[in-house]
TORMAR-789111 format. One record per atom (N, C-alpha, C): chain; atom name; z, y, x negated. Coordinates in nm, 3 decimals. Atoms other than C-alpha are relative to their C-alpha. Layout:
BEGIN
<atom chain="A" atom="CA" z="Z" y="Y" x="X"/>
...
This chain:
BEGIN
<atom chain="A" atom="N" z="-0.109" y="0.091" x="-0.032"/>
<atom chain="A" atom="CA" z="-12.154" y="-1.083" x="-1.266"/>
<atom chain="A" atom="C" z="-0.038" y="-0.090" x="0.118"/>
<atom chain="A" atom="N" z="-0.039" y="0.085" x="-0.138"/>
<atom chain="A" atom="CA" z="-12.284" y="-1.191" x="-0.920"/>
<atom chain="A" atom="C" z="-0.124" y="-0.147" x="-0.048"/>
<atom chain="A" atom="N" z="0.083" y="0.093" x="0.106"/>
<atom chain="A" atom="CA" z="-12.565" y="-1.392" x="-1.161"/>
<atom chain="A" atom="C" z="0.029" y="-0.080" x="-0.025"/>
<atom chain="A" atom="N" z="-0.059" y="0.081" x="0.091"/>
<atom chain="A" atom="CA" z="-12.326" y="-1.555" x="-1.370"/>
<atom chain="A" atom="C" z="0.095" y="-0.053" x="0.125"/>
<atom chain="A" atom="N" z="-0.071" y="0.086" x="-0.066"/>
<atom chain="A" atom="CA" z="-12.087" y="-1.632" x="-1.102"/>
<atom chain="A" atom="C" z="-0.081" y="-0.109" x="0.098"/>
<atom chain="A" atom="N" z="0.091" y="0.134" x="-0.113"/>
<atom chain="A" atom="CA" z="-12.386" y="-1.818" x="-0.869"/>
<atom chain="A" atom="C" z="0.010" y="-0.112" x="-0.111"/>
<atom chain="A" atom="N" z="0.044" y="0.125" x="0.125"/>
<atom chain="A" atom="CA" z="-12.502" y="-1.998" x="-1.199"/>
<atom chain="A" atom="C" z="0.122" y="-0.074" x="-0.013"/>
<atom chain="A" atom="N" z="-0.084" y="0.047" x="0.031"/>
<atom chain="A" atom="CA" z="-12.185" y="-2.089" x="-1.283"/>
<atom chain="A" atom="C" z="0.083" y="-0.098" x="0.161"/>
<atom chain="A" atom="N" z="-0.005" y="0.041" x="-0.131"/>
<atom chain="A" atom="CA" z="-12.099" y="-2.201" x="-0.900"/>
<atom chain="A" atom="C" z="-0.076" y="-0.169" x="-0.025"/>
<atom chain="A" atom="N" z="0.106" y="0.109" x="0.012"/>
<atom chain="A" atom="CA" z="-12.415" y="-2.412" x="-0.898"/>
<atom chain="A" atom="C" z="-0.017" y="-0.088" x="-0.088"/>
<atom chain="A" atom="N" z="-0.003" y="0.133" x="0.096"/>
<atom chain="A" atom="CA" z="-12.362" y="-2.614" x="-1.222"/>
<atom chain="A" atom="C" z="0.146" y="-0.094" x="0.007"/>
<atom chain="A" atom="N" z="-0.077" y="0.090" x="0.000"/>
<atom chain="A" atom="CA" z="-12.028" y="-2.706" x="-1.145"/>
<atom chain="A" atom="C" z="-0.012" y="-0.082" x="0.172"/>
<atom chain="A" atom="N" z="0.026" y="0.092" x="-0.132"/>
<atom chain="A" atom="CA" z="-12.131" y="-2.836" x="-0.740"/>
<atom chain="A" atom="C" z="-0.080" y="-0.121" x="-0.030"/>
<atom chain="A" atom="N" z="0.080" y="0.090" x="-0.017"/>
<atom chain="A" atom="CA" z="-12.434" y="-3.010" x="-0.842"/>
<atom chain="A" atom="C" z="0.029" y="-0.085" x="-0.148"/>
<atom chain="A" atom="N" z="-0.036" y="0.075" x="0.100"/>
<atom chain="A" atom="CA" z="-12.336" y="-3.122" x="-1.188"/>
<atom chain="A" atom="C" z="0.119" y="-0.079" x="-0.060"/>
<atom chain="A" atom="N" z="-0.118" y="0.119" x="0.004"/>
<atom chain="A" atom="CA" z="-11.978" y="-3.227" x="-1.172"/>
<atom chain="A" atom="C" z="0.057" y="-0.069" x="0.149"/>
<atom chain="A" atom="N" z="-0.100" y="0.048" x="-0.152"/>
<atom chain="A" atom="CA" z="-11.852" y="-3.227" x="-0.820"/>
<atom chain="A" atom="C" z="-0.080" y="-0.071" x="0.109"/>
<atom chain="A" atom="N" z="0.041" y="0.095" x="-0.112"/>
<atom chain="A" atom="CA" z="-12.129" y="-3.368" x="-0.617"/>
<atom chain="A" atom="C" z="-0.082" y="-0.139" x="-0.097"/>
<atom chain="A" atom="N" z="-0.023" y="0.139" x="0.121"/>
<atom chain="A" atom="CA" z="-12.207" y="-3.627" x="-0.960"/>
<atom chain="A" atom="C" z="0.067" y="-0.083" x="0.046"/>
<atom chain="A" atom="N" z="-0.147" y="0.103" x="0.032"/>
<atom chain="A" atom="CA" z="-11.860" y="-3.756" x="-0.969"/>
<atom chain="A" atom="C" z="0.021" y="-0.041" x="0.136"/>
<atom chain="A" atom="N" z="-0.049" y="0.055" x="-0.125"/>
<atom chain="A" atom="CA" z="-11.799" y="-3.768" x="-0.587"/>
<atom chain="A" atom="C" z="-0.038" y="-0.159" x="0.053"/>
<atom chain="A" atom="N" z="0.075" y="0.122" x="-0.006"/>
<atom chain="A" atom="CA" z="-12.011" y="-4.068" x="-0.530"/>
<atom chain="A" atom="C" z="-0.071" y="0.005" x="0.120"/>
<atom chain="A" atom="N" z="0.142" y="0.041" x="-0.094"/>
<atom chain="A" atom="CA" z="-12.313" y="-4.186" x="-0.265"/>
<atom chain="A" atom="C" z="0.132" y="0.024" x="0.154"/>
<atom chain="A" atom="N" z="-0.078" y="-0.014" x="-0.123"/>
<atom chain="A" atom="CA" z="-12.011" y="-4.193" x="0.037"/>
<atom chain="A" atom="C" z="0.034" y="0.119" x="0.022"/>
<atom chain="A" atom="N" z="-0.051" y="-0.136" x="-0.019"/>
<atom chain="A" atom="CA" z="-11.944" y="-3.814" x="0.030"/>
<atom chain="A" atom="C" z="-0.141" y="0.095" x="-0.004"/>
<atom chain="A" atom="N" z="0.151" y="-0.082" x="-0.060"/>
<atom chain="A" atom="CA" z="-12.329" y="-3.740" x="0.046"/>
<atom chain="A" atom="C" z="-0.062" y="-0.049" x="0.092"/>
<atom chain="A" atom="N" z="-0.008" y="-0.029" x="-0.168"/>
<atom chain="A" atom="CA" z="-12.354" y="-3.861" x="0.407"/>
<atom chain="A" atom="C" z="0.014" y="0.116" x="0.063"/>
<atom chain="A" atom="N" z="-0.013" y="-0.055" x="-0.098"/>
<atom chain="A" atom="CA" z="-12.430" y="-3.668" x="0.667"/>
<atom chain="A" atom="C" z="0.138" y="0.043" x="0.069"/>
<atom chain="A" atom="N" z="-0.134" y="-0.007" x="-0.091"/>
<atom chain="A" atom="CA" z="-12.138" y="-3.467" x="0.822"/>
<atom chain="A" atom="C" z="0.068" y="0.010" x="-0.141"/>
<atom chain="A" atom="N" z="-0.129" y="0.012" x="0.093"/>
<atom chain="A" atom="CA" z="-11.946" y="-3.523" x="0.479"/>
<atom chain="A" atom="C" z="0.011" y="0.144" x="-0.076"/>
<atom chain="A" atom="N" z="-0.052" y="-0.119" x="0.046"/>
<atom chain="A" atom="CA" z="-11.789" y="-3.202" x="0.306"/>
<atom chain="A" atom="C" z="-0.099" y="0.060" x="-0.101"/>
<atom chain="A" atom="N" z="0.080" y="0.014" x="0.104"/>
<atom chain="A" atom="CA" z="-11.942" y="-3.251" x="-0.021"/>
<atom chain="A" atom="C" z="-0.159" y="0.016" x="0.042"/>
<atom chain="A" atom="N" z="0.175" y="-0.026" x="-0.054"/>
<atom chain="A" atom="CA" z="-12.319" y="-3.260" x="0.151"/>
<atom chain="A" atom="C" z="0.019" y="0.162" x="0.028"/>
<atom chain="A" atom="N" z="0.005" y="-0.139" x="-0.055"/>
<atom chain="A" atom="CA" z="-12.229" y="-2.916" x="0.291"/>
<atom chain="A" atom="C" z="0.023" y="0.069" x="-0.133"/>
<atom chain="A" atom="N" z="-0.032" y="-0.050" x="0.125"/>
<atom chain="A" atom="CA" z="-12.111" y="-2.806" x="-0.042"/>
<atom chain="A" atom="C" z="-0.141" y="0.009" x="-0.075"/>
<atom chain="A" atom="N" z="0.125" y="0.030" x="0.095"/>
<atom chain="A" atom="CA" z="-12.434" y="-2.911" x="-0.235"/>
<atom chain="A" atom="C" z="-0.093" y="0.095" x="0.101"/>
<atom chain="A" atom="N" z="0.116" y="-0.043" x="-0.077"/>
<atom chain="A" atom="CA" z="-12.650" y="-2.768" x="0.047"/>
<atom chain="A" atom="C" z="0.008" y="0.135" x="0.012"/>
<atom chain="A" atom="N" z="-0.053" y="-0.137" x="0.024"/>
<atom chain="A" atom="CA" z="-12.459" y="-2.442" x="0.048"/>
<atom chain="A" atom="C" z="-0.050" y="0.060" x="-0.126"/>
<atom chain="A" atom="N" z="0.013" y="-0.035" x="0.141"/>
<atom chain="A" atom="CA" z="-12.473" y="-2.415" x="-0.327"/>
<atom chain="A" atom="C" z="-0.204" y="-0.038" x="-0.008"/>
<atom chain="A" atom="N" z="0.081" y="-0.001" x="0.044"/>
<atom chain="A" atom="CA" z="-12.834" y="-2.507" x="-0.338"/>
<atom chain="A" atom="C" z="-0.074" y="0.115" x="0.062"/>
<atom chain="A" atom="N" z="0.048" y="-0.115" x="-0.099"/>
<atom chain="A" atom="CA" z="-12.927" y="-2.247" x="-0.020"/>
<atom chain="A" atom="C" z="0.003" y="0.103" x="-0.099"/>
<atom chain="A" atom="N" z="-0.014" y="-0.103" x="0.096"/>
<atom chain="A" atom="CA" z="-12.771" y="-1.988" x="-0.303"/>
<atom chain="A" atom="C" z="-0.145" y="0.024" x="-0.100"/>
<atom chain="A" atom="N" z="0.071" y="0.039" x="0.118"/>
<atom chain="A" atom="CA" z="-12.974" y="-2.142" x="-0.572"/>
<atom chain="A" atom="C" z="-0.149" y="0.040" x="0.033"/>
<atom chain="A" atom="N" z="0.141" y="-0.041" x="-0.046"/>
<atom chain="A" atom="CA" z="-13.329" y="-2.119" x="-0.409"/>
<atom chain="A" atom="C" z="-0.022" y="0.169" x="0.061"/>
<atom chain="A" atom="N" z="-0.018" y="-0.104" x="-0.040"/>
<atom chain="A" atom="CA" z="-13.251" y="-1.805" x="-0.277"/>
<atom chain="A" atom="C" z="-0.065" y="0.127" x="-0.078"/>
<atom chain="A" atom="N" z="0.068" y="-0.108" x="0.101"/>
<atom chain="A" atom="CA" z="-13.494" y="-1.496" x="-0.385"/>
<atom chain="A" atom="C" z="0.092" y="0.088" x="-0.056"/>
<atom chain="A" atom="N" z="-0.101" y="-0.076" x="0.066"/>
<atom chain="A" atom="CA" z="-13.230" y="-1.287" x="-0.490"/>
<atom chain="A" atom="C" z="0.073" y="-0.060" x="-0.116"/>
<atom chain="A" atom="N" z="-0.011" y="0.031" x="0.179"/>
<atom chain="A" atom="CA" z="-13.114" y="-1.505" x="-0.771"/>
<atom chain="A" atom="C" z="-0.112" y="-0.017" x="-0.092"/>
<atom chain="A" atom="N" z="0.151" y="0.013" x="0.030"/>
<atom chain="A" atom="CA" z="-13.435" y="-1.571" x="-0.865"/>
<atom chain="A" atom="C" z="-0.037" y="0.170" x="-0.087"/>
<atom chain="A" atom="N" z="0.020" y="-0.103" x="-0.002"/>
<atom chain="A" atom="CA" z="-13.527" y="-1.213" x="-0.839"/>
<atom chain="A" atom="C" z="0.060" y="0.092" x="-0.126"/>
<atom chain="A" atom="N" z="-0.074" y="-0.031" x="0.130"/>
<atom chain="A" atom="CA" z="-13.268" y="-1.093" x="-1.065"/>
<atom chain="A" atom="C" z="-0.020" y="-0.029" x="-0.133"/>
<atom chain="A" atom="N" z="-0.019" y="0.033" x="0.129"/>
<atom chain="A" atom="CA" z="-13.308" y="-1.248" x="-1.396"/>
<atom chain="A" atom="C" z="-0.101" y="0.062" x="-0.066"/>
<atom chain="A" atom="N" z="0.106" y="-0.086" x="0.082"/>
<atom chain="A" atom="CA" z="-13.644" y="-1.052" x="-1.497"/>
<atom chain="A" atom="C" z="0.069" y="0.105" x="-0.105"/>
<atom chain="A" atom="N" z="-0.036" y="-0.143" x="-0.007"/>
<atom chain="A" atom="CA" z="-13.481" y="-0.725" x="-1.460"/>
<atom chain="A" atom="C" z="0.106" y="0.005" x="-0.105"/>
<atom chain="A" atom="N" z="-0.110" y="0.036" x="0.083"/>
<atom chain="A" atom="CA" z="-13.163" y="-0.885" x="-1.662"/>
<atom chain="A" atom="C" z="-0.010" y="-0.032" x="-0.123"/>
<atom chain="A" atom="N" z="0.029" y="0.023" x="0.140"/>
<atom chain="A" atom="CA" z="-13.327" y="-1.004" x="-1.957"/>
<atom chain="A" atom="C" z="-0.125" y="0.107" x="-0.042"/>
<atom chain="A" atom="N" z="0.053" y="-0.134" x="0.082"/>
<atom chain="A" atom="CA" z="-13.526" y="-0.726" x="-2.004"/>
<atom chain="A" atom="C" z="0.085" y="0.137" x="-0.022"/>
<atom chain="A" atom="N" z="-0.123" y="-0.078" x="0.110"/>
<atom chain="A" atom="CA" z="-13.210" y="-0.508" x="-2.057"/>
<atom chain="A" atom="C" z="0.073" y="-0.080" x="-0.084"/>
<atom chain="A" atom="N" z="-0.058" y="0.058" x="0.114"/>
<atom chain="A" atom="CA" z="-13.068" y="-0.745" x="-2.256"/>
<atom chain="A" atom="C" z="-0.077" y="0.018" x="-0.121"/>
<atom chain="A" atom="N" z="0.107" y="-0.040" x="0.131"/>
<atom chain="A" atom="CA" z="-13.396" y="-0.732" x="-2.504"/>
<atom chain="A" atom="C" z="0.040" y="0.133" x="-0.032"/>
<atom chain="A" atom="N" z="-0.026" y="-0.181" x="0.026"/>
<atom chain="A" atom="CA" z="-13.363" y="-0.344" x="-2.480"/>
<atom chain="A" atom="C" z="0.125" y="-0.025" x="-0.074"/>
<atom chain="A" atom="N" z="-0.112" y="-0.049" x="0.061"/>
<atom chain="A" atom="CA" z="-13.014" y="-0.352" x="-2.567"/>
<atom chain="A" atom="C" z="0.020" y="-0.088" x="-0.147"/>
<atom chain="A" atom="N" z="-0.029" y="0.032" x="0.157"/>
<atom chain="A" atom="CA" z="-13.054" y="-0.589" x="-2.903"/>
<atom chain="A" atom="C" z="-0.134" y="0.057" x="-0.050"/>
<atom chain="A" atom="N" z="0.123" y="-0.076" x="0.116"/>
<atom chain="A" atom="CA" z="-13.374" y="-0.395" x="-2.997"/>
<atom chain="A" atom="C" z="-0.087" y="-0.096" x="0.000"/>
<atom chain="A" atom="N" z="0.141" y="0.138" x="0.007"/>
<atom chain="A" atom="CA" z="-13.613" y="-0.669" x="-2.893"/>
<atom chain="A" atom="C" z="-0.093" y="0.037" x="0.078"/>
<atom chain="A" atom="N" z="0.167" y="-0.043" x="-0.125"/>
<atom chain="A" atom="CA" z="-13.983" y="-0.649" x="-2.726"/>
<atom chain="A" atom="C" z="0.033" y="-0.025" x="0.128"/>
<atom chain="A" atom="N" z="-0.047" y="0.040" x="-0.128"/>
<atom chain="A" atom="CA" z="-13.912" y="-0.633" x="-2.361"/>
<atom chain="A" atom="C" z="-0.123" y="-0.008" x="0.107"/>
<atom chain="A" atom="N" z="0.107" y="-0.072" x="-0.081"/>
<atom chain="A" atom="CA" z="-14.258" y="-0.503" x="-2.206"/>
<atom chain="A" atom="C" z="-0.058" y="-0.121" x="0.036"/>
<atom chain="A" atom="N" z="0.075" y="0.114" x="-0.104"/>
<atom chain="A" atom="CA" z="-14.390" y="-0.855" x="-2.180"/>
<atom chain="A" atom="C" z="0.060" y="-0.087" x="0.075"/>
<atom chain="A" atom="N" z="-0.072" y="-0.001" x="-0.077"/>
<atom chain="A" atom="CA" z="-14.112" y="-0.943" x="-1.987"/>
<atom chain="A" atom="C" z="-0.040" y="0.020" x="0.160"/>
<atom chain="A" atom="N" z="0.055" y="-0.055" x="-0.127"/>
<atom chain="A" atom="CA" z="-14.292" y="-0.979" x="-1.620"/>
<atom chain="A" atom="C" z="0.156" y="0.012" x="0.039"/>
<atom chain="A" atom="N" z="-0.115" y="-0.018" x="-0.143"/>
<atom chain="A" atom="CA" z="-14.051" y="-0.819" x="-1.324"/>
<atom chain="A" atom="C" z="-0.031" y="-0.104" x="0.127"/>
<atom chain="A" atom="N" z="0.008" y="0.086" x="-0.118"/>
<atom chain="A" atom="CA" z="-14.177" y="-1.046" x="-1.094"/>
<atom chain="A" atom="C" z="-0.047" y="-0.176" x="-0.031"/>
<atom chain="A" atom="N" z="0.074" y="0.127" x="0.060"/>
<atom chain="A" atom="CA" z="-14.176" y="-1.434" x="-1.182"/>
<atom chain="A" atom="C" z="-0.076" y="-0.072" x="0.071"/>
């Protein structure tokens, strides 16, 4: 869940809300800059990163798919 809620975080900051805001709300100091910079700090962050190996190789396991070449570390 804490996966899906970053991902899901991060496509609506950088893909609708700091999109649509326009070039005057990504100034320095402006809300929206802190927003995007927040949400991207998440985004680069080894711990999301980190996670998704480990996540889609129980997902393979659990529909009965090859998981072993699945590196843990990308």
């Amino acid at each position: 869940m804490f996966l899906n809620a970053g991902r899901m975080a991060w496509d609506v900051v950088q893909g609708t809300l700091f999109r649509t805001a326009g070039s005057r709300y990504a100034r320095d100091g402006e809300r929206m800059q802190r927003y995007f910079r927040d949400a991207a700090t998440y985004w680069t962050h080894v711990g999301a990163s980190m996670a998704e190996p480990p996540a889609r190789r129980v997902g393979g396991d659990r529909l009965g798919l090859p998981s072993e070449r699945i590196a843990l570390i990308p």
